[in-house]
HTML snippet that shows the backbone in 3Dmol.js (N, CA, C, O; Angstrom):
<script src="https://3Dmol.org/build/3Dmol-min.js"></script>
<div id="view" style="width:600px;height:400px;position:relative"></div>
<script>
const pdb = `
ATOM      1  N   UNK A   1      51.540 105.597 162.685  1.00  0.00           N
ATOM      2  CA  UNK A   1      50.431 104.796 162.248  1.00  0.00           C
ATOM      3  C   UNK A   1      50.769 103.313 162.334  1.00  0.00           C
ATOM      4  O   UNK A   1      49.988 102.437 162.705  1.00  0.00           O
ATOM      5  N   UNK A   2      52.166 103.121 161.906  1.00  0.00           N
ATOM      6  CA  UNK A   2      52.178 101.636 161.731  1.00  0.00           C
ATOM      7  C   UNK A   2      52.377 100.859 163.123  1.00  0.00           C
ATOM      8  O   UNK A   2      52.071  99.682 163.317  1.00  0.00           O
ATOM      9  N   UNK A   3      52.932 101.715 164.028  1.00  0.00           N
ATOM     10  CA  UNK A   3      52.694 100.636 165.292  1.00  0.00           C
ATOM     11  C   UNK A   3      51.476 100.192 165.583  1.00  0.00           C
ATOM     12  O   UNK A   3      51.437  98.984 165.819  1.00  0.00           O
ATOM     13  N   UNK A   4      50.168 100.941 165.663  1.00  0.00           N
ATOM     14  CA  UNK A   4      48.616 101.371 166.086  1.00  0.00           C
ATOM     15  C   UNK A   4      48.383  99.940 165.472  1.00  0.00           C
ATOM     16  O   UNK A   4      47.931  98.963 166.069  1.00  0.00           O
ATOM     17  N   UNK A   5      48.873 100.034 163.865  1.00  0.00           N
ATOM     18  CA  UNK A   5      47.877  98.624 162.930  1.00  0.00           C
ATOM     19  C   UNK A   5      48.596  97.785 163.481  1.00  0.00           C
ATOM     20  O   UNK A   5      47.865  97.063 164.158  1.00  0.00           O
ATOM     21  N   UNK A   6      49.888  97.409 163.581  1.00  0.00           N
ATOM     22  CA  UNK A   6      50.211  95.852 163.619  1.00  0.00           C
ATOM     23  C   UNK A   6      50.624  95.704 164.832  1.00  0.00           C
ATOM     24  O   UNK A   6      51.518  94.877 165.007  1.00  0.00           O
ATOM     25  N   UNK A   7      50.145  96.387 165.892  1.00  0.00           N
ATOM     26  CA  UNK A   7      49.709  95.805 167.452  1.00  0.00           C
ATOM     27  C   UNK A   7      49.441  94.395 167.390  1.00  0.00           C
ATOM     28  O   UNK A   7      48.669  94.039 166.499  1.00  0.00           O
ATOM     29  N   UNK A   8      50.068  93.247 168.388  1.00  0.00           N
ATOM     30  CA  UNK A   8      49.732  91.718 167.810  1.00  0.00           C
ATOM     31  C   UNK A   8      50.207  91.110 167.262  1.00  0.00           C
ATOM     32  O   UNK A   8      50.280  89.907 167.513  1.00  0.00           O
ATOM     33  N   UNK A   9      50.954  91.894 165.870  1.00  0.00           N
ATOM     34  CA  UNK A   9      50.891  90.972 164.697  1.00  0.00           C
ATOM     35  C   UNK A   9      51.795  89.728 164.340  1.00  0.00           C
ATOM     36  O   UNK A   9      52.277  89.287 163.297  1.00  0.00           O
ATOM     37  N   UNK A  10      51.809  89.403 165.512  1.00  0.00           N
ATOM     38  CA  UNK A  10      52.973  88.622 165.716  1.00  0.00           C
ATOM     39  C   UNK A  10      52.329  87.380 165.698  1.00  0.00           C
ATOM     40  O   UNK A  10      52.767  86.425 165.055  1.00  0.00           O
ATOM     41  N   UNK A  11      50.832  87.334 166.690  1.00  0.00           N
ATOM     42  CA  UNK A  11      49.993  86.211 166.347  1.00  0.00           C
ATOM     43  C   UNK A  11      49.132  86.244 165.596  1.00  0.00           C
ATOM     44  O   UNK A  11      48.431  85.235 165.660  1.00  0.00           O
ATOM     45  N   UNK A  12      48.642  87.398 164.428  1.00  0.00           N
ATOM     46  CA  UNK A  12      47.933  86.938 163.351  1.00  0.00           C
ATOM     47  C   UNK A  12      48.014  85.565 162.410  1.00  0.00           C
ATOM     48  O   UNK A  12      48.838  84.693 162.133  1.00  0.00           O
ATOM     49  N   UNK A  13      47.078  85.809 162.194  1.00  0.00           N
ATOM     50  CA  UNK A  13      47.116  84.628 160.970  1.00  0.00           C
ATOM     51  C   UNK A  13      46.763  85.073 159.690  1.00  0.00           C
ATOM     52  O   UNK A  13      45.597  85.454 159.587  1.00  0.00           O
ATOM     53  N   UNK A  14      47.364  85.117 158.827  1.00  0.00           N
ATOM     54  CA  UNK A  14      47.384  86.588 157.727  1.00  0.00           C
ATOM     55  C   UNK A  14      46.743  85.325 156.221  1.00  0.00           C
ATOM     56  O   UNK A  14      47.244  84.305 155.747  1.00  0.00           O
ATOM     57  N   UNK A  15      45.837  85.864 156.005  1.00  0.00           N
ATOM     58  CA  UNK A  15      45.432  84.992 154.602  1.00  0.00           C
ATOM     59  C   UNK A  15      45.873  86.064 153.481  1.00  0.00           C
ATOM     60  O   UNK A  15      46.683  86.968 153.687  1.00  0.00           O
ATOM     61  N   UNK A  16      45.245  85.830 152.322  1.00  0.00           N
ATOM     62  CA  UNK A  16      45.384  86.612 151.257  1.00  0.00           C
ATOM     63  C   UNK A  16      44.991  87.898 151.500  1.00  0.00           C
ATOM     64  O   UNK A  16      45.650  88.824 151.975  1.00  0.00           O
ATOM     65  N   UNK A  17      43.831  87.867 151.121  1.00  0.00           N
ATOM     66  CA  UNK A  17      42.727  88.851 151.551  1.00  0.00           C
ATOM     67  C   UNK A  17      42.936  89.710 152.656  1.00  0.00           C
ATOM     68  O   UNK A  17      42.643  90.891 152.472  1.00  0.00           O
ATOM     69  N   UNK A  18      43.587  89.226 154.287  1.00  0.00           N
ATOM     70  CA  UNK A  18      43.942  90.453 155.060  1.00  0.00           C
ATOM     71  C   UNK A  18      45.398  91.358 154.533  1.00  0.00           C
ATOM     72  O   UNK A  18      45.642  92.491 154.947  1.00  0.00           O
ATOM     73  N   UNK A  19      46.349  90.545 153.469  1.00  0.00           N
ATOM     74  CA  UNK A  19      47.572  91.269 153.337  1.00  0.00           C
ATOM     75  C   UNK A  19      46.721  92.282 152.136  1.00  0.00           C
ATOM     76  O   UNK A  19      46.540  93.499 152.145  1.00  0.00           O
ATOM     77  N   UNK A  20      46.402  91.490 151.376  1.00  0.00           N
ATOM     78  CA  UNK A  20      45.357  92.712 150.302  1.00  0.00           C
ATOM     79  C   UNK A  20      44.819  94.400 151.189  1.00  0.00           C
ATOM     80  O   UNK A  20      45.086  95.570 150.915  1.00  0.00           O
ATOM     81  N   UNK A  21      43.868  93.687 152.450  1.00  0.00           N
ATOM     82  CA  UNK A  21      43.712  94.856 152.804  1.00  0.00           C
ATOM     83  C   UNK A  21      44.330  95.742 153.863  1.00  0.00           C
ATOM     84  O   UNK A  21      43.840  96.789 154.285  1.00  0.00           O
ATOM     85  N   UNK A  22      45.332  95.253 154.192  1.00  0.00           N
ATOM     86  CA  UNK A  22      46.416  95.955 155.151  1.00  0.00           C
ATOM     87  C   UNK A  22      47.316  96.629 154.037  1.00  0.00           C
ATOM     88  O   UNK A  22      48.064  97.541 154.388  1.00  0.00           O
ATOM     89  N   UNK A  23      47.287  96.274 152.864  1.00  0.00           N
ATOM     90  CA  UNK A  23      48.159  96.963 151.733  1.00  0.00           C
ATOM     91  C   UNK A  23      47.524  98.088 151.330  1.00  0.00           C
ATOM     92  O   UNK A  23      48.100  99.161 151.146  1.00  0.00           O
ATOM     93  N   UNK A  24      45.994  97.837 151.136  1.00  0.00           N
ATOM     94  CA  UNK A  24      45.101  99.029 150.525  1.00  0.00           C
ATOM     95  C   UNK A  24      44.915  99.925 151.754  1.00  0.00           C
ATOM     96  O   UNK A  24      44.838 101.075 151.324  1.00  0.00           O
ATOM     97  N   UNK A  25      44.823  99.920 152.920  1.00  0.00           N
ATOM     98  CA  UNK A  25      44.727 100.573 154.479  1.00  0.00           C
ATOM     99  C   UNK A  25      46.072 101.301 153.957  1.00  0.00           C
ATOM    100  O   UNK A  25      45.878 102.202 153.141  1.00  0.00           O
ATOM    101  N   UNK A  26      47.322 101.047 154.297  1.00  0.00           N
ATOM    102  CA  UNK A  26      48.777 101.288 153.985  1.00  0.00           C
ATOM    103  C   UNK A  26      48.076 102.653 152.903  1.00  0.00           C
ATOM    104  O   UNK A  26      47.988 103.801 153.340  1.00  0.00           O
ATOM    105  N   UNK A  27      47.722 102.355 151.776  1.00  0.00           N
ATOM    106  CA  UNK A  27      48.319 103.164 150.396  1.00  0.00           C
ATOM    107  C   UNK A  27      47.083 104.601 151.406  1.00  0.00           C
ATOM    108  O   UNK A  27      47.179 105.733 151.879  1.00  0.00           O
ATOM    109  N   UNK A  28      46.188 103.641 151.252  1.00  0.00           N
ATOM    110  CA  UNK A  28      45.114 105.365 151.828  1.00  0.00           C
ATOM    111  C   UNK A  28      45.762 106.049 152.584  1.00  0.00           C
ATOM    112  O   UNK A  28      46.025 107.233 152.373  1.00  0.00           O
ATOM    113  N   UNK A  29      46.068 105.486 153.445  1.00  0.00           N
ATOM    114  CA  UNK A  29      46.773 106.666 154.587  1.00  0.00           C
ATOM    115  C   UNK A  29      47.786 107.606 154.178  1.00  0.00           C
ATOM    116  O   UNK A  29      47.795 108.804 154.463  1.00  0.00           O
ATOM    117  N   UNK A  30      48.769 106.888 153.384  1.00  0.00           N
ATOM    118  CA  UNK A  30      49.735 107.620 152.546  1.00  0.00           C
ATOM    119  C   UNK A  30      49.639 108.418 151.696  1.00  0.00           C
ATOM    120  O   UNK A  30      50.459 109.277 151.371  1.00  0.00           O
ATOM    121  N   UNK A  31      48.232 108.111 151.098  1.00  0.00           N
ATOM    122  CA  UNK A  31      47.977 109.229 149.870  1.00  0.00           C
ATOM    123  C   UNK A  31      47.231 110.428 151.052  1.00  0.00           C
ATOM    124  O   UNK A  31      47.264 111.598 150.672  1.00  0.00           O
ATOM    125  N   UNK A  32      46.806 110.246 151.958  1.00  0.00           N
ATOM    126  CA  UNK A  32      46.629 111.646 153.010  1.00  0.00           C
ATOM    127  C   UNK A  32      47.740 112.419 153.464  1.00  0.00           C
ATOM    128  O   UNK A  32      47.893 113.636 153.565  1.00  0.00           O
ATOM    129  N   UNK A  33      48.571 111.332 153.746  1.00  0.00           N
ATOM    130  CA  UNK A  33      49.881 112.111 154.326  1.00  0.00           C
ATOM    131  C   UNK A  33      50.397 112.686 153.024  1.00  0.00           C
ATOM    132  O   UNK A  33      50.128 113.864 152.790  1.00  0.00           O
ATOM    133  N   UNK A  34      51.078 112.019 152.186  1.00  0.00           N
ATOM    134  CA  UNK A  34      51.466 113.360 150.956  1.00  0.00           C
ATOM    135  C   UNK A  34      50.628 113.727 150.225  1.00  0.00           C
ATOM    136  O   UNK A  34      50.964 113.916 149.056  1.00  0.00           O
ATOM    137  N   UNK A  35      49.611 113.903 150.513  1.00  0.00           N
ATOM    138  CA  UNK A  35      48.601 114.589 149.636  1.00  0.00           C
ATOM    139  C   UNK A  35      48.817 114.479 147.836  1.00  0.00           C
ATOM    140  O   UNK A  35      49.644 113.668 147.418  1.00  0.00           O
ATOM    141  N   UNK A  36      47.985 115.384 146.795  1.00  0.00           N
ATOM    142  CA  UNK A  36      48.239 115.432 145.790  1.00  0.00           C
ATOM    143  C   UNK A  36      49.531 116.290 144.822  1.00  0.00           C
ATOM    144  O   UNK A  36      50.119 117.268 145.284  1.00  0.00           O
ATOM    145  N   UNK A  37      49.767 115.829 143.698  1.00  0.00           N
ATOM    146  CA  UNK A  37      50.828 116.270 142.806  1.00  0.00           C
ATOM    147  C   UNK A  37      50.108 117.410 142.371  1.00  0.00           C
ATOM    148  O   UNK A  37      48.901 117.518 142.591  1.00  0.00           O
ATOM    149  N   UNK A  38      50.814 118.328 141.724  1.00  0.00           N
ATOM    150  CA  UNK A  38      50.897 119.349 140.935  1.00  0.00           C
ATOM    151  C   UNK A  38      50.981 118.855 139.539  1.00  0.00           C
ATOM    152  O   UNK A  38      52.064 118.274 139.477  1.00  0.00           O
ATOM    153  N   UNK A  39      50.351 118.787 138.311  1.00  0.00           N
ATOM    154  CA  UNK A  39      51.272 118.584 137.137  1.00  0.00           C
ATOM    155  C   UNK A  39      51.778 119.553 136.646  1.00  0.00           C
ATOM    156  O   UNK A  39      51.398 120.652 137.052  1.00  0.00           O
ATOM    157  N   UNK A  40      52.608 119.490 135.807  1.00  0.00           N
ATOM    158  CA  UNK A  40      52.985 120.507 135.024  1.00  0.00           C
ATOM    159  C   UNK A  40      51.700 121.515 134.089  1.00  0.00           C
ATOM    160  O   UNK A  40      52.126 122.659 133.932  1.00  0.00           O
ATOM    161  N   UNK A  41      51.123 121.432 133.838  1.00  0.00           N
ATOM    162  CA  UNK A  41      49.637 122.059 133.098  1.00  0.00           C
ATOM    163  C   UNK A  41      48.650 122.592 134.095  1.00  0.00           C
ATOM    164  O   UNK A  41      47.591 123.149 133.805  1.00  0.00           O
ATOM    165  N   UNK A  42      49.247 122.295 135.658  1.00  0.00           N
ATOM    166  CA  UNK A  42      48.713 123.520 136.674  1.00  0.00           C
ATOM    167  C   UNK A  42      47.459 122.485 137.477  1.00  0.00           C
ATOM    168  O   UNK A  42      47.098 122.814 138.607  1.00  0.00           O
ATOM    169  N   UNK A  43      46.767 121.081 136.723  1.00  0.00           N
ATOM    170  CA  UNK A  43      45.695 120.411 137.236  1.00  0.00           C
ATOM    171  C   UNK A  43      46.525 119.661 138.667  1.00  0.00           C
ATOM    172  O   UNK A  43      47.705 119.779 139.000  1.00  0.00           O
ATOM    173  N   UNK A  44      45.222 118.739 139.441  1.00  0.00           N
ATOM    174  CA  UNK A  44      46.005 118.293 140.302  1.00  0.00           C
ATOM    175  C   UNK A  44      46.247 116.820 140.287  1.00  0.00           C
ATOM    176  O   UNK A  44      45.815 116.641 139.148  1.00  0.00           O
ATOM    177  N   UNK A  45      46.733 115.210 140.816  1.00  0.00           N
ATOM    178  CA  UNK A  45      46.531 114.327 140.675  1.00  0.00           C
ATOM    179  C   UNK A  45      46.897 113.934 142.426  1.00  0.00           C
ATOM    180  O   UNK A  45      47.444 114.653 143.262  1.00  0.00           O
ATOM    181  N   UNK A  46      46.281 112.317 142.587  1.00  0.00           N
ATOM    182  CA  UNK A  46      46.608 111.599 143.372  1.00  0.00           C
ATOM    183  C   UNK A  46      47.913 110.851 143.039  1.00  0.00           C
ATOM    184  O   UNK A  46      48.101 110.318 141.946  1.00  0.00           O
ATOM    185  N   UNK A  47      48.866 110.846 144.124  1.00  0.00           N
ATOM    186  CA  UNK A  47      50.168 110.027 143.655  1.00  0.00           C
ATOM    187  C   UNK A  47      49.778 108.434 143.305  1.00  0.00           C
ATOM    188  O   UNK A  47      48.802 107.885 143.817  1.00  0.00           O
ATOM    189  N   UNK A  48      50.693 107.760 142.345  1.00  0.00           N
ATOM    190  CA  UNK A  48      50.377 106.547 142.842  1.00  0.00           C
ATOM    191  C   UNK A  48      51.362 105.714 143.307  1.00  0.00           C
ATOM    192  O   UNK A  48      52.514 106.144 143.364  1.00  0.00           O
ATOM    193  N   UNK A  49      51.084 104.507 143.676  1.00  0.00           N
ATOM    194  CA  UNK A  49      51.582 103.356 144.190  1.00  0.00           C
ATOM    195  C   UNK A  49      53.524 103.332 144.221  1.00  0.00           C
ATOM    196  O   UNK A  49      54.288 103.032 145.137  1.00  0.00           O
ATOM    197  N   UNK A  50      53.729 103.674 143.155  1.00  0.00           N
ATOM    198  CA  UNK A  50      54.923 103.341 142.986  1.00  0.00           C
ATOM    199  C   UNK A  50      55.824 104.561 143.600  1.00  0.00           C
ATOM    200  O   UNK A  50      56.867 104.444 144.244  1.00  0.00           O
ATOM    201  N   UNK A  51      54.991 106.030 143.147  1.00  0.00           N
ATOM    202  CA  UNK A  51      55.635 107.218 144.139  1.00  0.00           C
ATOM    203  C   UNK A  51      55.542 106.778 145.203  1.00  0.00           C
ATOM    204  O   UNK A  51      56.610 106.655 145.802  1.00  0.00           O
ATOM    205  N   UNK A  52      54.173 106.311 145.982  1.00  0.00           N
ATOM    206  CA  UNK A  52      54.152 106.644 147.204  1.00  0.00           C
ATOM    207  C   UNK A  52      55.181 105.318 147.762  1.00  0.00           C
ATOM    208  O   UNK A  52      55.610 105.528 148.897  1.00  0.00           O
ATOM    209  N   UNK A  53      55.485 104.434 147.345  1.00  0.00           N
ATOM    210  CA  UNK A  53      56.750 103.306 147.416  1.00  0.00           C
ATOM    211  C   UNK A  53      58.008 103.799 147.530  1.00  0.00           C
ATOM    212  O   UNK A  53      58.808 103.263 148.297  1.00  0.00           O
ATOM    213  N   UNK A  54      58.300 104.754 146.869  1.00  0.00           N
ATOM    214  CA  UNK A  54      59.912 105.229 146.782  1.00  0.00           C
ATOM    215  C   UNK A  54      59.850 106.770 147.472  1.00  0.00           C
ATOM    216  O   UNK A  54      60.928 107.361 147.527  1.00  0.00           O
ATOM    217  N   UNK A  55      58.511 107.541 148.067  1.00  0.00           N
ATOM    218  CA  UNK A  55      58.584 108.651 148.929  1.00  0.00           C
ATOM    219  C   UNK A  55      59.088 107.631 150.614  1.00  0.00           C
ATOM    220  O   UNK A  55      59.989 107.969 151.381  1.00  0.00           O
ATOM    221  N   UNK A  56      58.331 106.606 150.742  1.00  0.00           N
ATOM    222  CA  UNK A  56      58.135 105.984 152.267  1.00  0.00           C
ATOM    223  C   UNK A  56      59.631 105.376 152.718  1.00  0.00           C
ATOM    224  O   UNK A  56      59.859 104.777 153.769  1.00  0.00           O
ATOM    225  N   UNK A  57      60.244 105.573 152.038  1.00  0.00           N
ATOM    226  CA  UNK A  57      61.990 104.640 152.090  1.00  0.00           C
ATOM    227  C   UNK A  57      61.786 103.294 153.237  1.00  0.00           C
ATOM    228  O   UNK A  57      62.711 102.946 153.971  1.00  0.00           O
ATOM    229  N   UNK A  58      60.589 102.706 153.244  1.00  0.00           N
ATOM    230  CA  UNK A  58      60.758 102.025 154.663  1.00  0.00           C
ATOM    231  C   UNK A  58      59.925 100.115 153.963  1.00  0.00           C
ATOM    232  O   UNK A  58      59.451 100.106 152.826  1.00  0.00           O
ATOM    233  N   UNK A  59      59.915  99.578 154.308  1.00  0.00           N
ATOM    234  CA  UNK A  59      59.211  98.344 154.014  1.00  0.00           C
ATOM    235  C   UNK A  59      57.690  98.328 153.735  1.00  0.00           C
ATOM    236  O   UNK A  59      57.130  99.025 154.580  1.00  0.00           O
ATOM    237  N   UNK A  60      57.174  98.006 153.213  1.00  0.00           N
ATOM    238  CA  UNK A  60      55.602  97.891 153.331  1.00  0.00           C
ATOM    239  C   UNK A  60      55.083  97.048 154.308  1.00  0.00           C
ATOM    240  O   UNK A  60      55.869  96.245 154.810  1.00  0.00           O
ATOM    241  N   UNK A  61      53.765  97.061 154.737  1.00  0.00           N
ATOM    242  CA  UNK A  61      53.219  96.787 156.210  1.00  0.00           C
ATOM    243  C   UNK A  61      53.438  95.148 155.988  1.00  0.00           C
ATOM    244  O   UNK A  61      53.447  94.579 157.079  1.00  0.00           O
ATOM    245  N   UNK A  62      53.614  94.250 154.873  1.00  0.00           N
ATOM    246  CA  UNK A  62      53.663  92.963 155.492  1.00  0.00           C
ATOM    247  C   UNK A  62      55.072  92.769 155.339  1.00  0.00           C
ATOM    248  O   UNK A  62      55.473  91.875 156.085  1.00  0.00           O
ATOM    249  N   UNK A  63      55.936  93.275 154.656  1.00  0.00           N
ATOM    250  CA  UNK A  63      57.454  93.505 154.838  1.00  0.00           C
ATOM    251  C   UNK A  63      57.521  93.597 155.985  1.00  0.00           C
ATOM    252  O   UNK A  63      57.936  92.622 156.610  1.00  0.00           O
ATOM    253  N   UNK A  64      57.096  94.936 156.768  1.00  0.00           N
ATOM    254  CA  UNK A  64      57.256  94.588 158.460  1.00  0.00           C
ATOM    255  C   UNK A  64      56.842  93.353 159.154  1.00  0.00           C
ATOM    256  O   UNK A  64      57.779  92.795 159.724  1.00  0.00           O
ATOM    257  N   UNK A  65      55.636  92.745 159.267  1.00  0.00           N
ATOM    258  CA  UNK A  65      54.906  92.216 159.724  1.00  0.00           C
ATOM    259  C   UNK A  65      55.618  90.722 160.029  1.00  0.00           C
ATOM    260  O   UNK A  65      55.848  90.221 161.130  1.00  0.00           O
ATOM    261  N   UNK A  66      55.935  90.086 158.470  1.00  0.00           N
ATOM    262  CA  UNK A  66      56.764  88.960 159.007  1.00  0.00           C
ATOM    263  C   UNK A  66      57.894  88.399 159.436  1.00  0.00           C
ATOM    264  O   UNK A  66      58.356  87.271 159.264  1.00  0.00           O
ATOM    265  N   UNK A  67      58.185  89.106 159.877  1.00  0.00           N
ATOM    266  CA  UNK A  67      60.072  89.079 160.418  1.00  0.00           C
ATOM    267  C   UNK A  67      59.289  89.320 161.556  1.00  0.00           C
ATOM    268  O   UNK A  67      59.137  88.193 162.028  1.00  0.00           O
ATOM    269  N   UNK A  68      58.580  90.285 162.429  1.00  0.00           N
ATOM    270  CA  UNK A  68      58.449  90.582 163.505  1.00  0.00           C
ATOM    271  C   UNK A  68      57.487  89.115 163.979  1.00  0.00           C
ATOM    272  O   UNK A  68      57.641  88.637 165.102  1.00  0.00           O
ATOM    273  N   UNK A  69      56.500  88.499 162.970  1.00  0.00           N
ATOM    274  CA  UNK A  69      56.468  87.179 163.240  1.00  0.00           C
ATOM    275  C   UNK A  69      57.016  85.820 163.670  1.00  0.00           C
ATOM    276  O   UNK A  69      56.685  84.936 164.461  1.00  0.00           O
ATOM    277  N   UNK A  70      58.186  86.088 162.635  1.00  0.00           N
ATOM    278  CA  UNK A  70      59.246  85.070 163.046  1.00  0.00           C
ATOM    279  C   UNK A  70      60.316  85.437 164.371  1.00  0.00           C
ATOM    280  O   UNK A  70      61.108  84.641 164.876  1.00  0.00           O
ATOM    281  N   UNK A  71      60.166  86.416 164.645  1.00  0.00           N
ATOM    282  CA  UNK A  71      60.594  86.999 165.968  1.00  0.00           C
ATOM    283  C   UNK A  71      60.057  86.317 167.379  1.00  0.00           C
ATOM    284  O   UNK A  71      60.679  85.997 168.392  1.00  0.00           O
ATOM    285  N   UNK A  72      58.931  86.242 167.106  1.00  0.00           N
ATOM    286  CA  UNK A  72      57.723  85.951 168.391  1.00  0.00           C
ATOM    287  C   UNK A  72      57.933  84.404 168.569  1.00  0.00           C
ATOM    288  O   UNK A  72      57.903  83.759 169.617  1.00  0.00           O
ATOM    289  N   UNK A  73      58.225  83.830 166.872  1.00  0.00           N
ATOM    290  CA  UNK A  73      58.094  82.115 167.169  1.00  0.00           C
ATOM    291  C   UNK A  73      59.544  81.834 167.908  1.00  0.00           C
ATOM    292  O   UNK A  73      59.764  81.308 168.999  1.00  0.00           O
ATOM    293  N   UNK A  74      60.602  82.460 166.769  1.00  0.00           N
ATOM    294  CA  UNK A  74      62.286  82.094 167.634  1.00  0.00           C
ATOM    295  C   UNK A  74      61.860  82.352 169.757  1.00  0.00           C
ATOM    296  O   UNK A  74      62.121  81.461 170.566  1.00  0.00           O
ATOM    297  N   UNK A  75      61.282  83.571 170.122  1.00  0.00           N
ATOM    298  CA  UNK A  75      61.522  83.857 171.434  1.00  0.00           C
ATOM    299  C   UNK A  75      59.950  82.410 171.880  1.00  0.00           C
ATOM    300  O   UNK A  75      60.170  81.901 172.979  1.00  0.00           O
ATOM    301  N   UNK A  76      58.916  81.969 171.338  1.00  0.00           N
ATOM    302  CA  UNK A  76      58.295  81.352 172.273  1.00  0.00           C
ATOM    303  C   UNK A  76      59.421  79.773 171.987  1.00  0.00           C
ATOM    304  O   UNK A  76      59.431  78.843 172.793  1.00  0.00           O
ATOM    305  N   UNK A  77      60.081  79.788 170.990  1.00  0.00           N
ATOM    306  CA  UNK A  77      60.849  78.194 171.172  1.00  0.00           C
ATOM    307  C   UNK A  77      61.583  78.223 172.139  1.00  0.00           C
ATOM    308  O   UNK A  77      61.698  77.285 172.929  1.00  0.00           O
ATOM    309  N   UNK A  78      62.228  79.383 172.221  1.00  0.00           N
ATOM    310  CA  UNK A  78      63.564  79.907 173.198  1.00  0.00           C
ATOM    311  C   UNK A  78      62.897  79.689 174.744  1.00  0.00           C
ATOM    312  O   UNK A  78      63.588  79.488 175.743  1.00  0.00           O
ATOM    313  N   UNK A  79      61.453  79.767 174.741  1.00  0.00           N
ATOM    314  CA  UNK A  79      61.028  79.875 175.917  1.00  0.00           C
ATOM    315  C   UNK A  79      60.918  78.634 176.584  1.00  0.00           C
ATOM    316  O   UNK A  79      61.478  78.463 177.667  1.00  0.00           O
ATOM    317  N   UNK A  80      60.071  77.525 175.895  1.00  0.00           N
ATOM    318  CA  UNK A  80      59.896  76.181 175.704  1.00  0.00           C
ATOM    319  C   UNK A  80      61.257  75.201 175.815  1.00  0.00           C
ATOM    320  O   UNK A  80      61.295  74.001 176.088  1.00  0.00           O
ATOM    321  N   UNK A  81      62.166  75.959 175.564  1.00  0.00           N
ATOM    322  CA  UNK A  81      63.587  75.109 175.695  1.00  0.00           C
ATOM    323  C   UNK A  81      64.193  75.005 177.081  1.00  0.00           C
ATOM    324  O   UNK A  81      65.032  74.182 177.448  1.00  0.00           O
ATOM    325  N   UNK A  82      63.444  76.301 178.031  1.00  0.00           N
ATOM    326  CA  UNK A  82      63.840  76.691 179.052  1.00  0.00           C
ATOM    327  C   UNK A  82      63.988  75.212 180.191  1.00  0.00           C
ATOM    328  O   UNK A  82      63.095  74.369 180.111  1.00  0.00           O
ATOM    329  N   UNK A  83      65.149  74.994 181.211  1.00  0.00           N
ATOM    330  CA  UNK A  83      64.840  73.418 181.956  1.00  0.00           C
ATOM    331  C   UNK A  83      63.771  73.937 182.698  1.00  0.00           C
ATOM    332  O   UNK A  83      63.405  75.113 182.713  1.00  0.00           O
ATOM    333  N   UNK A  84      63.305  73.019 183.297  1.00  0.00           N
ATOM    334  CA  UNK A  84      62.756  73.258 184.288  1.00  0.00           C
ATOM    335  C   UNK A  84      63.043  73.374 186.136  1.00  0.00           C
ATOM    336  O   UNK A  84      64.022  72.863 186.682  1.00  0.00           O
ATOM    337  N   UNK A  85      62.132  74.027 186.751  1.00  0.00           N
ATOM    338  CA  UNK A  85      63.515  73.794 188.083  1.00  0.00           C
ATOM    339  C   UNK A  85      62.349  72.911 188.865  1.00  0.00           C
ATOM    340  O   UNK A  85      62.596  72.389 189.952  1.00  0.00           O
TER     341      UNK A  85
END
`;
const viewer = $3Dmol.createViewer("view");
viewer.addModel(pdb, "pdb");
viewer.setStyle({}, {cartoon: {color: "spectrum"}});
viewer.zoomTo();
viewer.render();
</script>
């Protein structure tokens, strides 16, 4: 899933509001993939936030996002430095 969303994201321009909803995108998908808990008393629940944080062992989508940002700027300076022939 996470390659599909942050296709690009190297030149976004990320305000509040899109990390808000790339976070809430993130949790939905996750609560599909592990589906619901069992409780002990036999009912069922939706996991939340903090399970589904410590099931994913991996960064959250803007954890990824800006390093792979600052990636894109280091290689276009690197590019720009190039002599010319």
């Amino acid at each position: 899933m996470r390659p599909t969303v942050t296709y690009g994201c190297e030149t976004w321009l990320l305000t509040t509001s899109d990390e808000n909803q790339l976070y809430i995108f993130e949790r939905k998908i996750l609560k599909k993939i592990y589906g619901r808990t069992r409780n002990p008393d036999g009912t069922w629940r939706i996991k939340t936030n903090d399970e589904l944080r410590r099931r994913m062992k991996q960064e959250d989508i803007i954890k990824f996002i800006k390093p792979q940002r600052l990636r894109w700027a280091a290689h276009v300076m690197r590019i720009q430095e190039l002599p010319e022939k």
